[in-house]
C-alpha positions in Angstrom: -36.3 17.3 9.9 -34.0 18.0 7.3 -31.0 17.8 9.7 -32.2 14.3 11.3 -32.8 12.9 7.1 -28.7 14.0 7.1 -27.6 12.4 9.7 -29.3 9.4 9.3 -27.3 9.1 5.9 -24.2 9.7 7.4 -24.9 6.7 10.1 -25.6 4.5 7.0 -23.0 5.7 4.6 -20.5 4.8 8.6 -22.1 1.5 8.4 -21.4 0.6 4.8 -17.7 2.1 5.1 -17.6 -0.4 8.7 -19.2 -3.2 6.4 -16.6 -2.6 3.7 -13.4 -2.6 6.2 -15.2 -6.1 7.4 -15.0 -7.3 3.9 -11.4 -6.4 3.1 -10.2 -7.8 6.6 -12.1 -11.3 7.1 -13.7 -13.7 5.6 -17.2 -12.7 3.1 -19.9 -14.5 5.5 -18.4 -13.2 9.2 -21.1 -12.1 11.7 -19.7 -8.8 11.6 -20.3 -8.1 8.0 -23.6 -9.3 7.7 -24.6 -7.8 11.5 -23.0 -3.9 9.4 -25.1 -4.4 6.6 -28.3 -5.7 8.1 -28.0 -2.6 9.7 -27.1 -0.1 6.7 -30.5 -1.9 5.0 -32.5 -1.6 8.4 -31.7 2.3 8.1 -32.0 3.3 4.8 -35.7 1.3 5.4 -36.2 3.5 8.0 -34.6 7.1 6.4 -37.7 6.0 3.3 -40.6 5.5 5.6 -39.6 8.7 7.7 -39.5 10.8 4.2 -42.9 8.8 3.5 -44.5 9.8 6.9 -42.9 13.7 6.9 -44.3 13.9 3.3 -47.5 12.8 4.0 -47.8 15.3 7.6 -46.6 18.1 5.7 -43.2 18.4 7.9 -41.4 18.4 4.4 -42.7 20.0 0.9 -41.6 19.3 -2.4 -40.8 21.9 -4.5 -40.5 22.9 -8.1 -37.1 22.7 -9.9 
């Protein structure tokens, strides 16, 4: 579980460095920059409902720090 939760983040944190190249080569509203970061917000959606669900299973635990 842990591993997915990581590389989920890494596909968004891709997706936000794809959105940023989009922004520094084109113009602000180009359907490639808003495509890039409706998907970035689409995932990072998704990452907080999967730590919701694998909380609430028990497939993750918190712990004490």
């Amino acid at each position: 579980m842990k591993l997915l939760i990581i590389i989920l983040l890494l596909i968004v944190l891709a997706v936000l460095g794809s959105a940023l190249l989009q922004l520094v080569r084109g113009p602000s509203g180009s359907p490639k920059l808003v495509r890039a970061l409706t998907w970035r917000i689409g995932l990072s959606i998704a990452i907080f409902i999967l730590l919701l669900l694998a909380g609430h299973f028990g497939w993750i635990t918190p712990h004490g720090l």
